[in-house]
N, C-alpha and C positions, 0 to 999 in steps of 0.2 A: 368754655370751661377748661380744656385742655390746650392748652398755647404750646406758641415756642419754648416757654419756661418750663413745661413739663420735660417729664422725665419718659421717655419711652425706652421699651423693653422689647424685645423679639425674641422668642423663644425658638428654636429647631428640633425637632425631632427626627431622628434617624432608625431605622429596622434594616437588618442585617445588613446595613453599610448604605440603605440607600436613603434617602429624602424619603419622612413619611408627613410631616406635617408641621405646622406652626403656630405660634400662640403669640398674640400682640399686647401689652397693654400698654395702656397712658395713665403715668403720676405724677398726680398732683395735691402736694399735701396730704394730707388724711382720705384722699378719695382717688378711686380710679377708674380708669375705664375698660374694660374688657373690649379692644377692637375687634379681637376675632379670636377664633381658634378652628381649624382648617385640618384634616387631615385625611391624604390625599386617595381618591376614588379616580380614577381614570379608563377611558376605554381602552383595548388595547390598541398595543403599538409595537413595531420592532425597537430591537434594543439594539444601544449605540456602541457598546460592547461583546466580543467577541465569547461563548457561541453567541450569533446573529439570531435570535428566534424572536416570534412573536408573543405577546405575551401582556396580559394587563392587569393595572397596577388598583389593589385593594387592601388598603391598610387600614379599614372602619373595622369596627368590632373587635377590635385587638388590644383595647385601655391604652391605644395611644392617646385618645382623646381626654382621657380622664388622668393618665401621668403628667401633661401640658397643664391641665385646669391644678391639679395639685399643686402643683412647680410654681404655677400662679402664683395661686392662695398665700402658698410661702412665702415667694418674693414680695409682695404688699405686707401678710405680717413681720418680715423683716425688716417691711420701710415704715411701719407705722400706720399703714393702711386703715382703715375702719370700717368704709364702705367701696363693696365694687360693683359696679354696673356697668350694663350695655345692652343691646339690643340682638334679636333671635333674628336669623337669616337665614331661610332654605327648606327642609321640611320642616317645618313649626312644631307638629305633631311628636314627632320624635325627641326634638329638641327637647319640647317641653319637658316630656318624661328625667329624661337626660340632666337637665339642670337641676329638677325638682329633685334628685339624688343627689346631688350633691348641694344641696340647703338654700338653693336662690328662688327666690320668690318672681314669680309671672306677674307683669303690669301690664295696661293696657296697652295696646301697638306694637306686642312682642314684645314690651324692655323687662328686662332682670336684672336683678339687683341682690345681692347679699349684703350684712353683717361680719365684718370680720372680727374678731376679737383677739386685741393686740396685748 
């Protein structure tokens, strides 16, 4: 459903200067795909910047994830968007909740799907 003829998008998120996370989708037409939305959990690590310390990286819980799904929404109803879907990856549980706030409906196999109104 989503070819070379779509249109894809990559979103970046940034917190206080650093990489916090990403948002993907695919359009096509009236319809799109939510590939992902990612934002970044990591254990720690030394940093590659001076001071040198240890240190690791938790940008959940912080409405990055929900600024990215917003930024979305927008860009599809600025392309004409109508419907968006895709599929839950990772803890489900949580997700669910998660998307179910912002108005997408749960299907079977994990897929979500919104309504957008253009």
């Amino acid at each position: 459903m989503y070819g070379p003829g779509s249109g894809f998008i990559s979103l970046k998120a940034r917190y206080r200067g650093y990489p916090a996370g990403y948002a993907r989708i695919a359009i096509n037409g009236d319809r799109a795909e939510l590939a992902d939305v990612q934002v970044y959990c990591r254990p720690g690590h030394w940093s590659r910047w001076p001071p040198f310390y240890y240190r690791s990286v938790n940008y959940r819980e912080r409405g990055i994830g929900t600024r990215l799904l917003d930024k979305v929404l927008d860009i599809c109803q600025a392309q004409g968007v109508s419907w968006l879907e895709g599929k839950m990856h990772g803890d489900v549980d949580q997700l669910t909740r998660w998307y179910g706030r912002h108005g997408f409906r749960i299907g079977p196999g994990n897929e979500i799907h919104r309504e957008i109104l253009v």
